[in-house]
GUNUMI-713036 format. One record per residue (C-alpha): x, y, z negated; chain; residue in three letters; residue number from 1. Coordinates in pm, whole numbers, plus 50000, padded with zeros to 5 digits. Layout:
N
+-------+-------+-------+--------+--------+-----+
!    px !    py !    pz ! chaine ! residu ! num !
+-------+-------+-------+--------+--------+-----+
!     X !     Y !     Z !      A !    ALA ! NUM !
...
+-------+-------+-------+--------+--------+-----+
***
This chain:
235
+-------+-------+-------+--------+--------+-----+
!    px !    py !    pz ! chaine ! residu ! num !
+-------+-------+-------+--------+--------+-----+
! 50000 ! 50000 ! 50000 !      A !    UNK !   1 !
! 50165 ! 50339 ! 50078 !      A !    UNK !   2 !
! 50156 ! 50592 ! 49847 !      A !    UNK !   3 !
! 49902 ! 50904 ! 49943 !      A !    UNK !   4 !
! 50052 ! 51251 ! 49857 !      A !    UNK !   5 !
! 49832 ! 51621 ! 49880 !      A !    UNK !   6 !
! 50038 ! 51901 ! 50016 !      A !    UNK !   7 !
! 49846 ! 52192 ! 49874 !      A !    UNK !   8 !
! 49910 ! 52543 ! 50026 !      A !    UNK !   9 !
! 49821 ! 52829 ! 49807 !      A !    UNK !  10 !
! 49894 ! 53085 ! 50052 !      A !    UNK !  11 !
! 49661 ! 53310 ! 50268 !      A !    UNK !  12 !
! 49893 ! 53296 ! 50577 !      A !    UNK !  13 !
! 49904 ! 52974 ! 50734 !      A !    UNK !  14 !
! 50203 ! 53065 ! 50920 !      A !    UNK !  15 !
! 50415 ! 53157 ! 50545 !      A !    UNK !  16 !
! 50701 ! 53065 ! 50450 !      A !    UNK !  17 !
! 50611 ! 52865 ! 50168 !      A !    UNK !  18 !
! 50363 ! 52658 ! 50414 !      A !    UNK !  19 !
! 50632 ! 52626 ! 50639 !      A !    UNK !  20 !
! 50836 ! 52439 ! 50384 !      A !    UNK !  21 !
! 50518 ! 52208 ! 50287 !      A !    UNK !  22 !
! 50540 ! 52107 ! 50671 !      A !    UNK !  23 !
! 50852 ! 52012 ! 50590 !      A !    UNK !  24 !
! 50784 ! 51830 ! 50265 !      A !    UNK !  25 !
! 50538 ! 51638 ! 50525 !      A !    UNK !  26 !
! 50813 ! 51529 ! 50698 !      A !    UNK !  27 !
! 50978 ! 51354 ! 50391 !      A !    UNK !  28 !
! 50645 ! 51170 ! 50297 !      A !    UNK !  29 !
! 50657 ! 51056 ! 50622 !      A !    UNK !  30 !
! 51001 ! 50918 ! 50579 !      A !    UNK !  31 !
! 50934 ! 50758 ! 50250 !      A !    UNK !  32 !
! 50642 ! 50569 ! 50419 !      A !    UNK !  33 !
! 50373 ! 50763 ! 50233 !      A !    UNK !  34 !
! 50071 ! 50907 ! 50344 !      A !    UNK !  35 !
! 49974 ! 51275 ! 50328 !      A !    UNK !  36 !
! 49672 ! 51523 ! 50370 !      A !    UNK !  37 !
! 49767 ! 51906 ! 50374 !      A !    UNK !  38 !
! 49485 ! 52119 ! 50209 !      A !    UNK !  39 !
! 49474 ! 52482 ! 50235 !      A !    UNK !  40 !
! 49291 ! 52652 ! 49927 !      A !    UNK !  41 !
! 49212 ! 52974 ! 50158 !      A !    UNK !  42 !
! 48985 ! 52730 ! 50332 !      A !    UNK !  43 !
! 48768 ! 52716 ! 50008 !      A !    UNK !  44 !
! 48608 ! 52865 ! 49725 !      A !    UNK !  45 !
! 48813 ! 52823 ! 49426 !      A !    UNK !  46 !
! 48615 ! 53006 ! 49116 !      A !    UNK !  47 !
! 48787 ! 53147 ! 48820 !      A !    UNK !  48 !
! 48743 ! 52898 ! 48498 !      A !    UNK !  49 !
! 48526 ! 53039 ! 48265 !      A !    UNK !  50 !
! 48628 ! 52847 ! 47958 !      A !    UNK !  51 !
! 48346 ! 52627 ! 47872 !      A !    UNK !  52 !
! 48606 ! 52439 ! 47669 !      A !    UNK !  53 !
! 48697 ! 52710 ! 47446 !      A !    UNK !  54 !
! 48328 ! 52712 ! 47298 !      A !    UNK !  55 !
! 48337 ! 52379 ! 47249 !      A !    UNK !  56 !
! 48642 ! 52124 ! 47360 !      A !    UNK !  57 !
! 48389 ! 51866 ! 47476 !      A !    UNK !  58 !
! 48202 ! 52089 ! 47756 !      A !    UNK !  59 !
! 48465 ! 52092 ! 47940 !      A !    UNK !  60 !
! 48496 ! 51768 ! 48139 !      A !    UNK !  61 !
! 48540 ! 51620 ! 48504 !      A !    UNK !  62 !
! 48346 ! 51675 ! 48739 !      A !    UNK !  63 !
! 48355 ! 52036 ! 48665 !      A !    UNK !  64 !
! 47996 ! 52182 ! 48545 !      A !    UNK !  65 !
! 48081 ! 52499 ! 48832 !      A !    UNK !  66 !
! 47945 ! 52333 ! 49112 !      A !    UNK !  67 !
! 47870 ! 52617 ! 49353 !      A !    UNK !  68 !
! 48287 ! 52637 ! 49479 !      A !    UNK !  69 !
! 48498 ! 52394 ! 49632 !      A !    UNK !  70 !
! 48715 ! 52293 ! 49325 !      A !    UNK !  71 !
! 48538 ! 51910 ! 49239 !      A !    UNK !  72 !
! 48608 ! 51832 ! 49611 !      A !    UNK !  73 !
! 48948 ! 51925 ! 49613 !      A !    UNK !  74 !
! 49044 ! 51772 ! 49243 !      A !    UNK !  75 !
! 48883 ! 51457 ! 49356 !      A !    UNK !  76 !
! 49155 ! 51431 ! 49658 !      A !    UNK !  77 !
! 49450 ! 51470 ! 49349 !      A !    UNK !  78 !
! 49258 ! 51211 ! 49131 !      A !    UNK !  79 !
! 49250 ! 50917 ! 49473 !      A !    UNK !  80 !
! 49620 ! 51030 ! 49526 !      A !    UNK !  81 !
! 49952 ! 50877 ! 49382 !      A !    UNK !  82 !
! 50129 ! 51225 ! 49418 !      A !    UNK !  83 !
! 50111 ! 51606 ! 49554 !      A !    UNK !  84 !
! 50309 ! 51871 ! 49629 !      A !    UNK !  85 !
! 50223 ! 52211 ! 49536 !      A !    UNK !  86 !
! 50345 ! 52557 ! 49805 !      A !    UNK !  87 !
! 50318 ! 52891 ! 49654 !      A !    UNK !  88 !
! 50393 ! 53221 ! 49733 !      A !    UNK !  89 !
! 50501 ! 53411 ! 49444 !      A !    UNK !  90 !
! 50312 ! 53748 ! 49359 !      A !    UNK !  91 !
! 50454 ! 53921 ! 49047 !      A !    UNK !  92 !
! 50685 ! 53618 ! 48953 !      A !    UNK !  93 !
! 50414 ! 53348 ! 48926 !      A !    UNK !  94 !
! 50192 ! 53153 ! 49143 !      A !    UNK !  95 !
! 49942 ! 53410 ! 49325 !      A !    UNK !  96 !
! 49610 ! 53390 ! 49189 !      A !    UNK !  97 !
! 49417 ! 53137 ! 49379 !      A !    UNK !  98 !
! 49684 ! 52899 ! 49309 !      A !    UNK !  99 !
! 49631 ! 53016 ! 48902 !      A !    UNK ! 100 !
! 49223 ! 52958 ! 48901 !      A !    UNK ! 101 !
! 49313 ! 52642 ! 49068 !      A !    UNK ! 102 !
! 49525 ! 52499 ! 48798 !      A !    UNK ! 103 !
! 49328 ! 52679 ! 48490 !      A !    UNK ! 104 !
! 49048 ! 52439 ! 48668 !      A !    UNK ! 105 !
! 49223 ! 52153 ! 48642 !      A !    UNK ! 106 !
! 49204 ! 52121 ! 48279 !      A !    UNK ! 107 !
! 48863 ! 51976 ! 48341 !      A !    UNK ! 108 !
! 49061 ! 51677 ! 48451 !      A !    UNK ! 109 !
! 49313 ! 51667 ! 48191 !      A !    UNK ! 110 !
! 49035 ! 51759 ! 47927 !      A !    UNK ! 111 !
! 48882 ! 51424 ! 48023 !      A !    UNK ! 112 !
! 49130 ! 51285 ! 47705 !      A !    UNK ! 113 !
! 48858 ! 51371 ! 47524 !      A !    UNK ! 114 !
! 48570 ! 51148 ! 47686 !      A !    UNK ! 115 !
! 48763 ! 50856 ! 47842 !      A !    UNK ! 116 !
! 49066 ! 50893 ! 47653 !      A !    UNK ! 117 !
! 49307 ! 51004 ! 47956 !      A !    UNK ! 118 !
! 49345 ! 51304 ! 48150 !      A !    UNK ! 119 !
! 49310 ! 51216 ! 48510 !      A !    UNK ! 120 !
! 49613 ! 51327 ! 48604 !      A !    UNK ! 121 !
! 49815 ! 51112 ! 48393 !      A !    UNK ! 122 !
! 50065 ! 50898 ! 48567 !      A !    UNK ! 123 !
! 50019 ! 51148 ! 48908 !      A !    UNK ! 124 !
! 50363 ! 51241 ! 49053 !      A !    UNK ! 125 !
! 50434 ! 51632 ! 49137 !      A !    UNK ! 126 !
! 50685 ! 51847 ! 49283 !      A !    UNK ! 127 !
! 50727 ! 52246 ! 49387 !      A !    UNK ! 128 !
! 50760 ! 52473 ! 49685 !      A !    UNK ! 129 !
! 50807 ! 52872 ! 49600 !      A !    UNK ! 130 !
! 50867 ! 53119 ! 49850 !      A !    UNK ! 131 !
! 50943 ! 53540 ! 49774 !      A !    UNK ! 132 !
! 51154 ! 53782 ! 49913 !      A !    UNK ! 133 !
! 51246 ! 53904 ! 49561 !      A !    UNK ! 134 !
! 51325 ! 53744 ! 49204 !      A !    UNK ! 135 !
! 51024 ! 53513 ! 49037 !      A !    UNK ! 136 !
! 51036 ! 53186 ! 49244 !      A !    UNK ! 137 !
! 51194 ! 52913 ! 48972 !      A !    UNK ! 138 !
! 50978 ! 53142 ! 48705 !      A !    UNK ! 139 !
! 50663 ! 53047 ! 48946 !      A !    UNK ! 140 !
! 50785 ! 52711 ! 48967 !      A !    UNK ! 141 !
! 50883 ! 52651 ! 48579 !      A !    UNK ! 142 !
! 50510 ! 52762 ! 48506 !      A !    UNK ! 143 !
! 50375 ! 52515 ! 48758 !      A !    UNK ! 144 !
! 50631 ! 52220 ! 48618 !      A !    UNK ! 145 !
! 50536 ! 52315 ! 48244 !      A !    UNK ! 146 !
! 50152 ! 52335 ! 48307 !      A !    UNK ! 147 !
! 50138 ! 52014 ! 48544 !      A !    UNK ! 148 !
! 50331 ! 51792 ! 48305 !      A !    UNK ! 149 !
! 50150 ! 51954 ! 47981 !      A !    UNK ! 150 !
! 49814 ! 51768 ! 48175 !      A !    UNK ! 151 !
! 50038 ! 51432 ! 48190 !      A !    UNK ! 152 !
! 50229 ! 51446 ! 48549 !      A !    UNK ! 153 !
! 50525 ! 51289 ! 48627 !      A !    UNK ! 154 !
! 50789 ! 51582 ! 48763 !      A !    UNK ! 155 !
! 51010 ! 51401 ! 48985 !      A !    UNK ! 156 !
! 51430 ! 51478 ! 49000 !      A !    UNK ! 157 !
! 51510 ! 51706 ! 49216 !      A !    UNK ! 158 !
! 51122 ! 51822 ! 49214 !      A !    UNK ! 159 !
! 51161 ! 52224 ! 49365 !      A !    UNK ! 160 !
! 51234 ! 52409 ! 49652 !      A !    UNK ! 161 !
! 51246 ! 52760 ! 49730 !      A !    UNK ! 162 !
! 51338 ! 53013 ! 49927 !      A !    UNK ! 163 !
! 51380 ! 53416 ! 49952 !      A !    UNK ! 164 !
! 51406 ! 53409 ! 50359 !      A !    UNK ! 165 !
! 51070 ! 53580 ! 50541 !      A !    UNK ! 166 !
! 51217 ! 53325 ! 50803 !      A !    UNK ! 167 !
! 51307 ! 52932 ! 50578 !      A !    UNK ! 168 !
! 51418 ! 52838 ! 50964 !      A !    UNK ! 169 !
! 51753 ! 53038 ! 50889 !      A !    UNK ! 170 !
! 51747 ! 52907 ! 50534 !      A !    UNK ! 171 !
! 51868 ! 52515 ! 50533 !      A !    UNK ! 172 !
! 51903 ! 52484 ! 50196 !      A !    UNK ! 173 !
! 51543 ! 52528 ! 50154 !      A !    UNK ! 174 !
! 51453 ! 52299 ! 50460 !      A !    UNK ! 175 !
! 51706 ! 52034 ! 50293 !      A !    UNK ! 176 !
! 51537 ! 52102 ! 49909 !      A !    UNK ! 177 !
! 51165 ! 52127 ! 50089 !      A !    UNK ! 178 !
! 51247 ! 51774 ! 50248 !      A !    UNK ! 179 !
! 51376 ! 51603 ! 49981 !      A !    UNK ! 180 !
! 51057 ! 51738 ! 49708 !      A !    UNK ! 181 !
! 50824 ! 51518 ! 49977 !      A !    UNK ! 182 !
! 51028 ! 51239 ! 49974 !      A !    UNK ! 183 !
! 51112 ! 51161 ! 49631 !      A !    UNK ! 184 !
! 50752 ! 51235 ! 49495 !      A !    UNK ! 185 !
! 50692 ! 50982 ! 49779 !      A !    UNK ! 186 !
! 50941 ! 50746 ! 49655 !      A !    UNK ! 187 !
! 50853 ! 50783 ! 49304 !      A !    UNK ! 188 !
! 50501 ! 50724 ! 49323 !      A !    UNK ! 189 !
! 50559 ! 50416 ! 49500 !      A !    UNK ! 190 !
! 50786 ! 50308 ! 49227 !      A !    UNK ! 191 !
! 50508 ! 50401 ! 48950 !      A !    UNK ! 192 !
! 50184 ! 50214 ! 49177 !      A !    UNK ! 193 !
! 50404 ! 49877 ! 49067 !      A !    UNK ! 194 !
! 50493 ! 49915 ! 48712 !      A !    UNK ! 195 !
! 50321 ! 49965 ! 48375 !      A !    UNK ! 196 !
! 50102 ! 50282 ! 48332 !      A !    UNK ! 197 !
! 50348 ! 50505 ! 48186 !      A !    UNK ! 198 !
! 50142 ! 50803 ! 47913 !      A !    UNK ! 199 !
! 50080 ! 50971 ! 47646 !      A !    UNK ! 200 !
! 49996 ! 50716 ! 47373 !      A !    UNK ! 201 !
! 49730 ! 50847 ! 47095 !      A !    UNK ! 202 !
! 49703 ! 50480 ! 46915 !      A !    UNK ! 203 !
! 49967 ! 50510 ! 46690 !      A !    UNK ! 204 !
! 50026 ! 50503 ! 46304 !      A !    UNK ! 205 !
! 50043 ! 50870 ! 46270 !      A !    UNK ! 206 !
! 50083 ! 50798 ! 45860 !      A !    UNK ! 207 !
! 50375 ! 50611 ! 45929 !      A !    UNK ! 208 !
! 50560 ! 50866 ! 46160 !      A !    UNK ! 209 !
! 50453 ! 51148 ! 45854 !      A !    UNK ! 210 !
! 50614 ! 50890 ! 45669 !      A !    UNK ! 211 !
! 50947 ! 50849 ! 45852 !      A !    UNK ! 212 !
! 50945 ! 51230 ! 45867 !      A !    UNK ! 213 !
! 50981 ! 51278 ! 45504 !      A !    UNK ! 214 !
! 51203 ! 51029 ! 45449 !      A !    UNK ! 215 !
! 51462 ! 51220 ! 45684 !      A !    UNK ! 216 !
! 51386 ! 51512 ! 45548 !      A !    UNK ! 217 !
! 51489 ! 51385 ! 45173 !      A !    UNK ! 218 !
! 51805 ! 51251 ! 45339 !      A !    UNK ! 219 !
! 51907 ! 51556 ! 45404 !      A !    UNK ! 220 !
! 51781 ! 51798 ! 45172 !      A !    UNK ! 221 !
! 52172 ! 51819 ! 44983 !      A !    UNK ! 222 !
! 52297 ! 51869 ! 45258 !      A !    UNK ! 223 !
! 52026 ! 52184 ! 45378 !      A !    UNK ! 224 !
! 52084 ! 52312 ! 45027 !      A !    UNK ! 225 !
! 52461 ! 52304 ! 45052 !      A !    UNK ! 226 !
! 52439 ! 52475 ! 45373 !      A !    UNK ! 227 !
! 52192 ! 52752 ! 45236 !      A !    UNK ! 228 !
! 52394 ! 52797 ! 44895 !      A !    UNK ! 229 !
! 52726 ! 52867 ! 45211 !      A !    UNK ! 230 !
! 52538 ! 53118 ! 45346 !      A !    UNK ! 231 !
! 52470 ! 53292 ! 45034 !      A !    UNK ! 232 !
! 52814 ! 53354 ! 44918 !      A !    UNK ! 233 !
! 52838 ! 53531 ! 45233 !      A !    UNK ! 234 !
! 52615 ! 53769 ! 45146 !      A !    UNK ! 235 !
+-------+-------+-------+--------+--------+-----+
***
């Protein structure tokens, strides 16, 4: 079974830079022997989040109770796919704003821990394509890497590429980086499909970890108070 990978374009322009480099990200999937579908979010309707979870942690759930946009569709493409690949232009040092309602609406998939017990995104593979003339791409992509995983996806090695060209044709690096994101979340993914589900696991003896916890902490406490008493002298 070959692994299927989104390549999601945030930008407006079709003809960008960072949706050039997702073409290229294609073209690593392809090598990997996965299978891809590019969706473009300024083909839909992607409505801000309006924090149903925030009133109370259960109302916020999958499918997503805003049914009048686009958003269920699209999630329910990441949720049948092993992997994706996310393009960005960067506005003001972060993912431009359709891109940022897009993942503020995905927490009604990872919220999901709270009916089934997994967010489903868990296990998903993910990696990054920024492109901006001036500073703010790896800031764009570290919030993209931090939010993604903090919803339980994998980030791959080697999981960004990025550029500051208005023309990534002239930029190889990028081309090489933009390549490589497609192929290892390819590559990865397939790797995950055959082994153990690899998560977050809730089920544990929290009163034993507490446990372990203040037994290292006793260990040490001459030792912090030596420390503190070393510091006091100096004063």
């Amino acid at each position: 079974m070959k692994p299927l990978i989104v390549l999601l374009s945030a930008s407006e322009r079709k003809y960008g830079s960072s949706c050039q480099l997702l073409h290229i990200a294609a073209e690593g999937v392809r090598d990997a022997q996965g299978e891809f579908e590019i969706v473009h979010l300024s083909d839909h309707t992607i409505k801000s989040c309006i924090g149903c979870g925030s009133d109370e942690e259960k109302f916020c759930r999958y499918p997503c109770p805003i049914q009048d946009d686009d958003f269920n569709k699209i999630a329910s493409k990441l949720i049948e796919a092993q992997g994706f690949v996310i393009a960005t232009p960067v506005y003001w040092y972060a993912p431009n704003g359709t891109l940022k309602n897009f993942i503020d609406r995905l927490t009604s998939l990872e919220s999901m821990i709270d009916h089934t017990g997994k967010s489903l995104l868990e296990g998903k593979v993910a990696g990054f394509i920024a492109a901006g003339l001036d500073s703010g791409v790896m800031m764009a992509i570290s919030y993209l890497i931090v939010a993604l995983n903090s919803m339980g996806v994998h980030i791959v090695p080697w999981s960004m590429a990025y550029t500051h060209s208005q023309d990534p044709t002239e930029d190889l690096q990028a081309i090489m980086d933009a390549y490589n994101v497609g192929m290892l979340v390819t590559k990865t993914a397939r790797i995950l499909m055959n082994s153990e589900p690899i998560g977050y696991e809730p089920n544990v003896d929290a009163g034993r970890l507490k446990r372990k916890a203040e037994e290292v902490k006793k260990k040490f406490e001459e030792q912090r108070k030596s420390r503190i008493n070393k510091f006091k002298l100096l004063w």
